[in-house]
N, C-alpha and C positions, 0 to 999 in steps of 0.2 A: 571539248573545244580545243584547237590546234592553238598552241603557243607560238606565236611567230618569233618570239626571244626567243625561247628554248634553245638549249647547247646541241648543236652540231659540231660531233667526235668530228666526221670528216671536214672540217672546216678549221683551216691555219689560223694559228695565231697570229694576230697579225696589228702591227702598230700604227697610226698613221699621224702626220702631222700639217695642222692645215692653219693657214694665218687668215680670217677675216677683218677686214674693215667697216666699221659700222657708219652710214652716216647717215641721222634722223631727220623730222621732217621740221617744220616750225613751230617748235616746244622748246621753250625757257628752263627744261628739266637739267638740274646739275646733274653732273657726273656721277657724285656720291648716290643719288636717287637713285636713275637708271642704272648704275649697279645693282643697289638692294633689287629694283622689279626683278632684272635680268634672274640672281640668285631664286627668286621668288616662282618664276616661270621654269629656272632650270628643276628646280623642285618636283614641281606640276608634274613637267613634261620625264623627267625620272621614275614618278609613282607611276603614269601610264605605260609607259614601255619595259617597266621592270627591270631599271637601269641603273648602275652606282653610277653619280656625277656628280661634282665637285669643282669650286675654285678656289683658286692662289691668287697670290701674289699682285693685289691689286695695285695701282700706281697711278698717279695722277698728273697732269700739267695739268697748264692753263689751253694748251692746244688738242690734247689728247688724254683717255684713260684707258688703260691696257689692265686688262689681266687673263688667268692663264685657264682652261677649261679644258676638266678632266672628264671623259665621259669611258665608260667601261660596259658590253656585251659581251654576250658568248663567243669566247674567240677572234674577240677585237679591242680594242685599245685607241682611243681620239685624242690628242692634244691639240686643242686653238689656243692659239694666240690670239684675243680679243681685241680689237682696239676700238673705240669710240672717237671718230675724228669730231672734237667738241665747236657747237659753234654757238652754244647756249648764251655766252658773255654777248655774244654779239645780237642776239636775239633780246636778252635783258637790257643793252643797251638802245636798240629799234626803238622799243616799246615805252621810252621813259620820257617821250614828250608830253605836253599839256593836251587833255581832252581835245580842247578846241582845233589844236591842231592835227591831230589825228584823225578827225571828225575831217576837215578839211583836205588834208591826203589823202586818205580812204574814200573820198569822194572822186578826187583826182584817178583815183584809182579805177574808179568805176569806166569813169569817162573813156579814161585809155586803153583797157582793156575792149568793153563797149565799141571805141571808135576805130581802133584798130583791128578788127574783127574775128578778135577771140571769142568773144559770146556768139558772134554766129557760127560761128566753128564748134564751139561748144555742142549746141543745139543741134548741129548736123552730126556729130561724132558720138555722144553720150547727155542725151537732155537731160540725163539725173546731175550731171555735174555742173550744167546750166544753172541749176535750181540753187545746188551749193551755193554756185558764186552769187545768182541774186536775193540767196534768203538775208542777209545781212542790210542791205539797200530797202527791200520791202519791208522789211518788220522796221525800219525809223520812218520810211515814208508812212505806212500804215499807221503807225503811232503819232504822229504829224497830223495828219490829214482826219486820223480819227478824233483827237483831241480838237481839235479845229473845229468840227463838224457838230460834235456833241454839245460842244462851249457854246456854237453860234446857235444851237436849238435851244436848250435846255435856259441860256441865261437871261435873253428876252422874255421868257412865261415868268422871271422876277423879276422883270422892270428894266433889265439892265439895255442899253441901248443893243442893236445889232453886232453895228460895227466895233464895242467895245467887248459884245460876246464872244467875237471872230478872236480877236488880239488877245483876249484871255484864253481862248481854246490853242491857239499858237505859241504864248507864252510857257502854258501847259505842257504842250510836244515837244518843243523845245528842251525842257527841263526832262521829259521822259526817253528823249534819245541822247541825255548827256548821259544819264540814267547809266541805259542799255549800255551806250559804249566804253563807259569804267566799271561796269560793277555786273557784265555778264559776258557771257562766249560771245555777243556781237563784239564790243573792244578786240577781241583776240583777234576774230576772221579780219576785221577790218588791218587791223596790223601784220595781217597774213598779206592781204591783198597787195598794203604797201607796199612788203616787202617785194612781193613778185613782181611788182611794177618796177619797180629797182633793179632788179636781178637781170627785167629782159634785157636790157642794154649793156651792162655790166655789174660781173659779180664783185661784193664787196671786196676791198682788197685784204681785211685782215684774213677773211676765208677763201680769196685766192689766193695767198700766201701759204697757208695750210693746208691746202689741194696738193698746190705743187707741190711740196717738201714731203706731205705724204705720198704722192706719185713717183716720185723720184725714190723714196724709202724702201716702194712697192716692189718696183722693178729689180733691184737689188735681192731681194729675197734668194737666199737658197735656193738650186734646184732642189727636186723631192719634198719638196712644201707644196700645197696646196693655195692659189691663192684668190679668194672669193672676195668681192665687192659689195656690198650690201647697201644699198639706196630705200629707205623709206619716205614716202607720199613724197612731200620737197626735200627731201635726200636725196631720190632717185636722180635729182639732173645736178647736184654735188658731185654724187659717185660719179656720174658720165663725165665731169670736168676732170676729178682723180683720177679715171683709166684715160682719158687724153694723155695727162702729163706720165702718167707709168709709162702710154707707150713712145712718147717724144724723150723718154730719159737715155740716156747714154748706157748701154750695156755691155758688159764682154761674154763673146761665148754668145750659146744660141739666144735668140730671142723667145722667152718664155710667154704661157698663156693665159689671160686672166677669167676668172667667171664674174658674172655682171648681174646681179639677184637682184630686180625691181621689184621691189612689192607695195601693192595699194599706192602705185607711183603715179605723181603730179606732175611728171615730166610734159604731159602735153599740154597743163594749164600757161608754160611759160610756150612752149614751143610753136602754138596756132596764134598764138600774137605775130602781126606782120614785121616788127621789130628784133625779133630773137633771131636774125640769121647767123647771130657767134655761135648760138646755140646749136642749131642746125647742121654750121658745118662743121662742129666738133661730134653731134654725132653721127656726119657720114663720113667723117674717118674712123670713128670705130665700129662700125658696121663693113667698112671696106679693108680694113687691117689684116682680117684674119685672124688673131689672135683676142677675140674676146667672144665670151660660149654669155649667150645674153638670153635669159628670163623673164618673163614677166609674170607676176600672178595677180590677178583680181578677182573681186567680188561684187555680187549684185549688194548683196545686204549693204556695200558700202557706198555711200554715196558721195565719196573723197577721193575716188580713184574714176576713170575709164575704160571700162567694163567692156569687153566687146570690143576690144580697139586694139589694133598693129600699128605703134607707131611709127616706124619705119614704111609702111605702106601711107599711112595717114599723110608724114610730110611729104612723100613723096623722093622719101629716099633711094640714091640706086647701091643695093646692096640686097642680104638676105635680112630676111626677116628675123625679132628673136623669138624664141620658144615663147608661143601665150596661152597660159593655161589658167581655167577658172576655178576656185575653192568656192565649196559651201560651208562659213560658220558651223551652222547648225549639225554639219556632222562631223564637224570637231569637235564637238562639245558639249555636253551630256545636258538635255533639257532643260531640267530644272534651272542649270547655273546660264546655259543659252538666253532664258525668258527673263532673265533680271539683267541681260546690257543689249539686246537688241533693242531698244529703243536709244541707246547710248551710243550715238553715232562715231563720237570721238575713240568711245573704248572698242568699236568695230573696227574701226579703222585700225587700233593696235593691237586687235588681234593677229592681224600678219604676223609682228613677232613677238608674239604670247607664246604663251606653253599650251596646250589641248588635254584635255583631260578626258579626249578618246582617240584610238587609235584610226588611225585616217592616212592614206595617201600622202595627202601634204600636212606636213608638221616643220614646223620653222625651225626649230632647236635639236631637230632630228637632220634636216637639211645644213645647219653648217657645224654639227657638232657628232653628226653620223659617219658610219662606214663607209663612205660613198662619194661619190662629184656631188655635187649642190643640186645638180638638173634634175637627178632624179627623183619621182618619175617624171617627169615631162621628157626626157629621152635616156631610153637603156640600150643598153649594147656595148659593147666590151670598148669604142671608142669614149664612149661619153665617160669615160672613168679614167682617166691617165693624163687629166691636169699638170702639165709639168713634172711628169711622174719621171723616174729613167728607166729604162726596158726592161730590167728585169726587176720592176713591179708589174708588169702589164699582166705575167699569167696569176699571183695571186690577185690583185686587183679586178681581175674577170668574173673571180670564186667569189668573190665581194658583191657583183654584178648581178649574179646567179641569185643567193642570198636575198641582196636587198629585190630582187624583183618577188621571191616570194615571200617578202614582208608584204608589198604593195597586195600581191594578191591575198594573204591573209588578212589583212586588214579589209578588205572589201569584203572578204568572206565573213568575216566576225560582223561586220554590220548587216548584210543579209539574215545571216540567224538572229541576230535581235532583229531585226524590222521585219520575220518570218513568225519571232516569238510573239512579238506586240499582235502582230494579226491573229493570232491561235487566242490569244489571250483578253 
């Protein structure tokens, strides 16, 4: 079997250095956490590619954590600079109202998304994310209306008057959806919902504050850095406010170009609301800028993203579209350990940026910690590779082009001969 690592004599040494920004979705995960996974995955995604990788120099605020990621193949060399634009604080603070009132917002919440005609938008665009948003509202009506119902049958056959069996079955639900919203993942979604309810109109300020200063930080970067954007699920419309302010920052000398990496992105949960027009038109200035190389990747198995969707064409933006390409879980990831979170919506959803523990086309830790632009493969060719490069990177970086495209083909090669073997066998 063809090693797609394997040392190629003909192939330059070659160093490269790439600065990502990571911004996650809505998760209370401290910093210190998402480090240990990040290590945990870099791990993973090391034993599959046959790769020494390493981090340094972790560091912490309260707005950001950075550290440093060494990755090492045949005849190449990666340094990122990691950074996690943190918004966790502000997520643990969301979350720390009273039941009741939660219960109460997250209703509001319904309504306005509901009335302002996201959910029908929904439904026309991605009805699996339909579903997402109404599984949190049916499962306390259900629970409502079930206890209600059961109370007013079952309490009458002992005596109990009708109408005291009703008030007891309600009393019941009641108590089963305070239940659900402190002490299971409905509490969460509903505090997800709030927050997007929030967001349409305007984003908070301590995380607009931290957009900008990191936008402003962005743009400043080195030439001959690499510089990638990383948006997960409600991260992805984070990042799209952080490459606004990179490209509204004062720069001298040419204006450099950023890569925009949406993955399992929520950006359109906030953007088919009739109210998100800030959203909107921040992103058709970076769709009309020029300087932003934009991705997206989705999945069926996930039912947190929309699948099948160009959001750019969706709002009806005038500009080009960006790169939308779809992954399958399942062939990133070896059966066995596949059959134990596919039913695990939330850890599908973080499989975007998991490690795989097989080799596949798209691999996330391979994509900002690899030889390569971030796009690939979603586009190759000796353009898609010169990121803020200066010119005389362009002909090693082409050799890198070469390369990584037959990694892409071996890896598709290696999963034919096993899905060729399972059949023989």
């Amino acid at each position: 079997m063809h090693d797609p690592t394997a040392v190629d004599h003909a192939m330059p040494s070659v160093t490269i250095s790439r600065r990502v920004l990571h911004l996650g979705g809505y998760d209370p995960m401290p910093a210190s956490v998402f480090h240990a996974r990040f290590q945990r995955e870099l791990a993973r995604f090391a034993a599959c590619w046959n790769l020494t990788a390493s981090t340094r120099d972790y560091a912490e605020t309260q707005s950001s954590a950075v550290w440093t990621v060494d990755v090492a193949g045949p005849g190449w060399q990666v340094t990122t600079r990691h950074e996690l634009v943190r918004w966790d604080d502000v997520i643990a603070a969301h979350r720390a109202g009273s039941v009741t009132a939660r219960l109460m917002a997250g209703w509001a919440a319904f309504f306005d998304f509901a009335g302002h005609g996201a959910l029908g938008r929904y439904l026309g665009v991605a009805w699996r994310y339909a579903g997402f948003f109404l599984f949190p509202y049916l499962a306390m009506v259900l629970a409502l209306a079930g206890s209600a119902l059961l109370a007013g049958w079952l309490l009458p056959l002992a005596g109990v008057p009708p109408a005291l069996g009703w008030l007891a079955g309600l009393a019941a639900g009641l108590g089963i959806v305070v239940w659900l919203a402190s002490r299971t993942v409905i509490g969460h979604l509903l505090d997800d919902w709030i927050f997007a309810s929030e967001v349409v109109r305007a984003t908070d300020p301590v995380i607009a504050g931290r957009l900008k200063a990191a936008g402003v930080d962005l743009a400043a970067t080195p030439a001959g850095v690499d510089c990638l954007v990383v948006g997960h699920s409600l991260g992805a419309l984070l990042a799209a406010e952080l490459l606004d302010q990179a490209l509204a920052a004062p720069v001298s000398g040419r204006a450099r170009r950023f890569g925009y990496l949406a993955l399992g992105s929520s950006l359109l949960k906030i953007a088919l609301h009739r109210k998100a027009v800030g959203l909107k038109a921040r992103l058709q200035r970076l769709v009309t800028s020029g300087r932003i190389d934009w991705t997206e990747y989705q999945s069926l198995s996930d039912v947190m993203n929309f699948y099948r969707s160009d959001p750019v064409r969706v709002l009806g933006l005038d500009g080009p579209s960006p790169l939308v390409r779809q992954v399958r879980f399942s062939r990133m990831l070896k059966p066995d350990y596949y059959r134990t979170i596919k039913l695990d919506f939330f850890r599908l959803h973080c499989q975007f940026i998991s490690g795989n523990n097989l080799r596949a086309p798209f691999d996330y830790l391979m994509t900002i910690c690899g030889p390569y632009r971030f796009c690939w493969p979603a586009r190759t060719g000796p353009e898609a590779s010169r990121m803020g490069q200066p010119r005389e990177h362009h002909r090693r970086q082409d050799h890198l082009d070469r390369a990584c495209r037959e990694l892409v083909r071996a890896a598709h090669s290696i999963r034919a001969q096993g899905e060729a073997g399972a059949g023989r066998s």
